[in-house]
C-alpha positions in Angstrom: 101.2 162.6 13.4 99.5 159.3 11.4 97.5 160.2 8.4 94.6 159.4 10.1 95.1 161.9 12.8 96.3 164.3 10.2 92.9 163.2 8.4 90.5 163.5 11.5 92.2 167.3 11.9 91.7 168.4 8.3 87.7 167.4 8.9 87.1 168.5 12.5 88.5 172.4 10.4 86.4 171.5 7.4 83.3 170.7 10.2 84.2 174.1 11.7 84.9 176.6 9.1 88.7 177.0 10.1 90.6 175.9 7.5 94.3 176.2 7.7 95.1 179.1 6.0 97.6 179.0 3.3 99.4 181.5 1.2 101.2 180.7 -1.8 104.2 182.0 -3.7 104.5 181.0 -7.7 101.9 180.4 -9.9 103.6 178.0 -12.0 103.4 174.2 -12.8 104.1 173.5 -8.8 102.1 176.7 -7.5 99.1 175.3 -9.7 99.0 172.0 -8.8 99.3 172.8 -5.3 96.0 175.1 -5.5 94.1 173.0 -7.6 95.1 169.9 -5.0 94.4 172.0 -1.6 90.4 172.5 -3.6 89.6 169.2 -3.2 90.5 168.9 0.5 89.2 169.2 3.6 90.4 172.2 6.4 92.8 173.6 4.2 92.5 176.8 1.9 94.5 178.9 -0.1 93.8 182.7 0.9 96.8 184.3 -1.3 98.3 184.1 -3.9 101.5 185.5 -5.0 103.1 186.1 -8.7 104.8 188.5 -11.2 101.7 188.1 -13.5 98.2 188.2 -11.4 96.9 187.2 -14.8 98.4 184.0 -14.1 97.6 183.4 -10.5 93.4 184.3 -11.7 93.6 181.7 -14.0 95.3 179.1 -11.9 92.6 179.8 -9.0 89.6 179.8 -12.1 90.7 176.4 -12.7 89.4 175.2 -9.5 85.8 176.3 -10.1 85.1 175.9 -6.0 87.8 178.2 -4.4 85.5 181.2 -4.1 85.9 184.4 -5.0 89.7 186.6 -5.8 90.8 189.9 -5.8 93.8 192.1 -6.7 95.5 193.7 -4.0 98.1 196.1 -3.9 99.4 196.4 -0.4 99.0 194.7 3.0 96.1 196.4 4.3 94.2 195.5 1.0 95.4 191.9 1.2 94.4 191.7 4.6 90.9 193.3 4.1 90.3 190.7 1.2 91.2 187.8 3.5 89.1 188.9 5.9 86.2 188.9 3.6 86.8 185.2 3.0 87.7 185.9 -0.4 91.6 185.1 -2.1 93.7 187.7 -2.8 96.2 187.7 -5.4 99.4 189.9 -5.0 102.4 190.2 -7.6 104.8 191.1 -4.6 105.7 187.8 -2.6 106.7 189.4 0.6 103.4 190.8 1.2 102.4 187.3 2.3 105.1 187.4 5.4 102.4 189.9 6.9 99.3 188.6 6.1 96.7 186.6 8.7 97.9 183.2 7.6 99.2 179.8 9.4 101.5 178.9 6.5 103.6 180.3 3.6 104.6 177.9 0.9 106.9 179.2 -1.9 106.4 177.5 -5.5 108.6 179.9 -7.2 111.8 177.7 -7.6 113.8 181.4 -7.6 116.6 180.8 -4.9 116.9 184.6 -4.0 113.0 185.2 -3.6 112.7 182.1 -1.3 115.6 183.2 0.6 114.1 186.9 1.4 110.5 185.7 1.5 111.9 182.4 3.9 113.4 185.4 6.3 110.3 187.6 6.6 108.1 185.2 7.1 109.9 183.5 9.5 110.8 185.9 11.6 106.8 187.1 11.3 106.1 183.7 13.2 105.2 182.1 10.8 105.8 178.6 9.2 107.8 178.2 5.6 107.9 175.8 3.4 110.7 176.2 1.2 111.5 175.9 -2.7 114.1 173.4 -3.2 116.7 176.0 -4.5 116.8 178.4 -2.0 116.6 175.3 1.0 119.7 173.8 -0.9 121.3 177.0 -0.6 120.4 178.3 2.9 117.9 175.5 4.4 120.3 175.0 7.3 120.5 179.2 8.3 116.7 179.2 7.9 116.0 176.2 9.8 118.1 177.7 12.5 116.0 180.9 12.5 112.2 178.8 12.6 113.5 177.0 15.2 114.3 180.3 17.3 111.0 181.3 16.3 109.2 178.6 17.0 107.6 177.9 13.8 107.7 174.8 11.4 110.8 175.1 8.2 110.1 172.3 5.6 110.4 171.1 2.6 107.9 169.9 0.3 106.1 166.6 0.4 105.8 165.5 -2.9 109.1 166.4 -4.6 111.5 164.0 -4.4 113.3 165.0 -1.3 110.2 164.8 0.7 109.5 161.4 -0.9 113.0 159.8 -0.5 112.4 161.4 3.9 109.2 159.3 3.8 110.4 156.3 2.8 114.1 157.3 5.0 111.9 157.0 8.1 110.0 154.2 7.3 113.3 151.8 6.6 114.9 153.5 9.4 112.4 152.4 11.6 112.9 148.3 10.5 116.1 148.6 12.0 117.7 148.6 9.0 121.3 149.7 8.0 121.0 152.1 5.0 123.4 152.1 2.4 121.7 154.8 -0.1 118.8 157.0 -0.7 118.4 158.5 -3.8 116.4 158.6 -7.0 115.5 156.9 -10.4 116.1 159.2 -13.6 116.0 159.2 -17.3 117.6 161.4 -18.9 121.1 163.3 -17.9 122.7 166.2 -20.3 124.8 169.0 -18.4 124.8 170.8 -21.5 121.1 170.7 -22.1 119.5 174.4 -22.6 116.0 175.7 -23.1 116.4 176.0 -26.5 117.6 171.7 -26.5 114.3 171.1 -24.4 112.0 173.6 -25.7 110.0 171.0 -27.7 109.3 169.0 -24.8 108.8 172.1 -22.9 105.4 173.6 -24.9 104.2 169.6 -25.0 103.7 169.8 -21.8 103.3 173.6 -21.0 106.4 173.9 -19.0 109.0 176.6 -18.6 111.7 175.3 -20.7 114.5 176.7 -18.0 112.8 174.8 -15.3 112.9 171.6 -17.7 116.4 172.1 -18.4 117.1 172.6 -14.7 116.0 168.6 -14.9 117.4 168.2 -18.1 121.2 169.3 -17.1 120.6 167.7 -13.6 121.2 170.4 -11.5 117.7 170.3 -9.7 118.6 166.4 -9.1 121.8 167.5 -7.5 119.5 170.1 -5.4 117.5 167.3 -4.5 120.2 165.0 -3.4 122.5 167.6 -1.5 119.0 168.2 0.4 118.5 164.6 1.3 122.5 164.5 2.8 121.9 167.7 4.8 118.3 165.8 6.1 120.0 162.7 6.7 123.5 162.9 6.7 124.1 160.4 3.9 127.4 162.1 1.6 127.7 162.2 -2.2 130.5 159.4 -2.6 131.9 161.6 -5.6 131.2 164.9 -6.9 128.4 164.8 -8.8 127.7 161.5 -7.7 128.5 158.3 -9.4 125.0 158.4 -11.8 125.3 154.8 -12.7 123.2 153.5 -15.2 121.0 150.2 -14.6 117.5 148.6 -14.6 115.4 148.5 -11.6 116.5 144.8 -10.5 120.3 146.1 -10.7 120.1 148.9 -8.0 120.6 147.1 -5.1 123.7 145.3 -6.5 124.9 148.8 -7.9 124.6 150.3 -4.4 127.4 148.4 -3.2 132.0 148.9 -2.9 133.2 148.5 -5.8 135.1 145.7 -4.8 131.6 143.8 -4.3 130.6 144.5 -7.5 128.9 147.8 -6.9 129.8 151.5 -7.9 130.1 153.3 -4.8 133.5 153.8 -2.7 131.4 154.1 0.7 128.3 153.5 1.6 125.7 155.9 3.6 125.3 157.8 0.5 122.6 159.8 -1.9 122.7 158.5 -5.3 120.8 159.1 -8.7 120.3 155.6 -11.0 119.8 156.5 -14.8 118.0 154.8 -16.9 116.2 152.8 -14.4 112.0 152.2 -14.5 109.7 154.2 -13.2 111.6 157.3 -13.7 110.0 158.9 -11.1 110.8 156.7 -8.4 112.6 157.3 -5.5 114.4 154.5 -3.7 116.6 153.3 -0.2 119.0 150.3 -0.5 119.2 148.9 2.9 121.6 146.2 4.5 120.8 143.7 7.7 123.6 141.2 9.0 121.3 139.0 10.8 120.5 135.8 9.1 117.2 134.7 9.8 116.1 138.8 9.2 117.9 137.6 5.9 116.2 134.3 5.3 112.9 136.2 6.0 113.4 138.8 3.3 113.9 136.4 0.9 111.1 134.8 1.2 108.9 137.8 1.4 110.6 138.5 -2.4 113.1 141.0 -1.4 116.2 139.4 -2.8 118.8 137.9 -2.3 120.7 140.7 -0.3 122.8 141.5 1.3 121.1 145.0 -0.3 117.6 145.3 -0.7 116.0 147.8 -2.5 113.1 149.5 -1.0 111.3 152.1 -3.9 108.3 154.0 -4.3 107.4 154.1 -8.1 106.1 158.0 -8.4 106.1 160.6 -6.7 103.2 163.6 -7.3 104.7 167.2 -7.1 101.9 169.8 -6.1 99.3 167.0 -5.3 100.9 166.0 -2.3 102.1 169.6 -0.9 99.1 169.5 1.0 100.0 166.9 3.4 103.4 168.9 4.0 101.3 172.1 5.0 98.7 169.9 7.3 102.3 168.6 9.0 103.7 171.8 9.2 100.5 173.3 10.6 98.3 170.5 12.7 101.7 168.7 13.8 104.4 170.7 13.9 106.3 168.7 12.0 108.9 169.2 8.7 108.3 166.9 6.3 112.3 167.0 5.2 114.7 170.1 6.9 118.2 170.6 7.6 119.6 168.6 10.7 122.3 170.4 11.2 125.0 172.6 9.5 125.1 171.3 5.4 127.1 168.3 4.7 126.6 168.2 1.3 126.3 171.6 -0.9 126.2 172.5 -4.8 129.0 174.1 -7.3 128.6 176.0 -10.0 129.7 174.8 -13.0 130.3 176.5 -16.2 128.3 175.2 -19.2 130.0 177.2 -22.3 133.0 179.3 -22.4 132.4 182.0 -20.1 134.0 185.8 -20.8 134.6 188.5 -18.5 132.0 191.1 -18.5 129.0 188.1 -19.0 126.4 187.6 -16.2 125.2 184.2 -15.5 121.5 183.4 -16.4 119.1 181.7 -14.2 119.3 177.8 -13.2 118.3 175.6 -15.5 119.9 178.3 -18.4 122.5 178.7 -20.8 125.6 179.4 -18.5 126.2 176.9 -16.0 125.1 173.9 -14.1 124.9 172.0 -10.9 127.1 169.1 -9.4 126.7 168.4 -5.4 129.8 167.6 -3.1 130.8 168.0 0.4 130.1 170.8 1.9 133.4 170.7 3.9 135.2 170.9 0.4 133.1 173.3 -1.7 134.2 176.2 1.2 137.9 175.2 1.2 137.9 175.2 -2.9 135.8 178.6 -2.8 133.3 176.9 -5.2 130.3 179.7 -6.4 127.2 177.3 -4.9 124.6 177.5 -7.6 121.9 179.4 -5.6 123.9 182.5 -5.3 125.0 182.1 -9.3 122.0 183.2 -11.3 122.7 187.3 -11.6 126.5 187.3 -11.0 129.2 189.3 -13.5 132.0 187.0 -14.6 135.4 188.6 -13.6 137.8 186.2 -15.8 137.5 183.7 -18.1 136.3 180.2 -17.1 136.2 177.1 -19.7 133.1 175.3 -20.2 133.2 172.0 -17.4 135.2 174.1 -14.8 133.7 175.0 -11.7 133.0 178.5 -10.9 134.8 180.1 -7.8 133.7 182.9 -6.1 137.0 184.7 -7.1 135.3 184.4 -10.8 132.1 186.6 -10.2 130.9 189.5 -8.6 127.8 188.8 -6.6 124.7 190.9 -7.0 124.4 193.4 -3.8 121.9 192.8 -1.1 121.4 189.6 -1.2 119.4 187.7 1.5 120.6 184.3 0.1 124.0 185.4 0.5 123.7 186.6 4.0 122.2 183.2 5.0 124.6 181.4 3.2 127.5 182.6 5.0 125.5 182.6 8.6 126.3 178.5 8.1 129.6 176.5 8.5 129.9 173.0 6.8 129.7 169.8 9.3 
């Protein structure tokens, strides 16, 4: 659906009094920037509103000043009540929201094991998902299997980079194009980066400092990317990718062999460029053969080729989350979900010396990070993917820039993200 359909839908359910009815999961720096964005737009509404702290969630929802009135509730018949009432209730148990009277769940809580249970109940409550990056990394492909059964909408988020990077997937893909890479622009890369290293630039902002070193280390990029491949089928060309650093007028030439003067062994790859401007861009090198096509793009300031680099400068988190909910909802459509089983997937690696008896933090912590790599080969190596790590007991020791296998930990019991994990073969 266009953005003008999408547009004249949002109005006709402003006109109406039938907004789309969202809840939301995570009150955070996504969860509030998607509330404060879905206030200032037509025919959609936020009617709940999940977190730990319902302290939090009231003052994300007083920031608005226009989204009416909110209550505590305490179980589903409460929630429901509230809803019904037209006013927002606010719950500190997520999975309440898979039975509430609503047309979409969206989980801000970048937890990987909460997504993955709240993902399944709502689901299979017929209803559609739109998944943290974490958990869709982790178990997008089982989950996309189960909305599809249902008949409901799985997504990812417009917004975030792998949203972004679909966007502008499509839009090449459509010219005909050949594409050689998708990826993304970024500044600064430290695997050994903890909260306490970004903690500074953590309060500046009022950030969670593990969520900032999740960027920090580059594990969330290697979420991001390993996304994109299972979207798209693009491949990391190495573990971790290649992360080469440039300016914004070398990507194109760096997105080529290496025996043409690029960095990449293949091509039909995700890749990250450090170092490059706008840090927040998200880009697609694309190749054409034909001449005059050539001829044509150099004119209209393109390049030389034979790459050409196609980018858009920023990308806007929470603000644009909307857009993926109207899609999801009005259209049926995923803004960015599995296509098939995962072709790309991410390790666990250790960050410090690990000991036996020690259980690994949370992503984005002091204990390990993230690299992406085939799918196909994190299985056969037995690799711990870095969803299911947060919570598990190392067995033996493990030295700081080894991978984690899954002979080295002892899983937490009862886990939903496990379950899916394993319902999924690599392609």
């Amino acid at each position: 659906m266009t953005g003008y359909r999408l547009q004249k839908e949002l109005a006709a359910r402003e006109k109406a009094k039938n907004p789309v009815k969202i809840g939301v999961a995570g009150a955070g720096f996504l969860g509030r920037g998607l509330v404060n964005q879905i206030s200032q737009m037509q025919g959609l509404r936020v009617v709940a509103l999940a977190t730990r702290r319902p302290e939090q969630a009231e003052a994300v929802l007083n920031q608005t000043g226009k989204t009416g009135k909110h209550r505590r509730c305490h179980d589903l018949e409460s929630l429901q009540k509230t809803i019904a009432c037209g006013e927002i209730g606010v719950v500190s148990d997520p999975l309440l929201l898979a039975g509430a009277d609503l047309d979409i769940v969206v989980d801000c809580t970048g937890d990987p094991e909460t997504g993955a249970a709240l993902g399944y109940a709502v689901i299979n409550a017929g209803r559609n998902f739109i998944a943290n990056p974490e958990t869709d990394a982790t178990a997008g492909a089982a989950l996309k299997t189960l909305a599809d059964k249902a008949g409901v909408v799985y997504s990812g988020a417009d917004g975030d980079e792998p949203g972004v990077i679909m966007n502008l997937y499509h839009y090449v893909s459509l010219l005909g194009l050949e594409i050689v890479a998708a990826g993304k622009f970024k500044g600064y890369l430290n695997h050994f980066a903890t909260p306490a290293t970004v903690k500074k630039w953590a309060g500046h902002f009022g950030q969670n400092p593990y969520k900032v070193a999740s960027f920090a280390d580059g594990t969330k990029m290697n979420i991001e990317m390993a996304i994109v491949a299972n979207a798209t089928g693009l491949l990391p060309d190495t573990r971790g990718m290649n992360c080469p650093r440039g300016t914004l007028e070398e990507v194109a030439r760096l997105m080529q062999k290496r025996e043409d003067g690029g960095v990449l062994s293949g091509t039909g790859v995700v890749e990250v460029v450090l170092e490059a401007e706008p840090s927040g861009a998200v880009f697609v090198v694309a190749t054409v053969s034909h001449p005059q096509i050539r001829k044509d793009l150099q004119y209209l300031k393109m390049g030389d080729g034979p790459n050409y680099l196609f980018y858009r400068p920023y990308h806007l988190c929470g603000m644009e989350l909307g857009i993926a909910i109207a899609r999801a909802v009005l259209a049926g459509e995923a803004t960015i979900a599995p296509s098939g089983s995962p072709v790309a997937e991410v390790l666990a690696v250790a960050k410090r010396n690990l000991r036996p008896g020690e259980v690994l933090d949370q992503i984005g912590g002091y204990t390990f990070y993230g690299l992406i790599d085939r799918a196909a080969v994190v299985r056969k190596e037995n690799l711990l993917p870095v969803g299911l790590a947060p919570g598990a007991r190392v067995l033996r020791p493990v030295k700081a820039g080894h991978p984690l296998t899954m002979d080295d930990v002892e899983l937490k019991p009862g886990s939903v993200l496990r379950q899916l994990y394993l319902q999924t073969q690599p392609a």
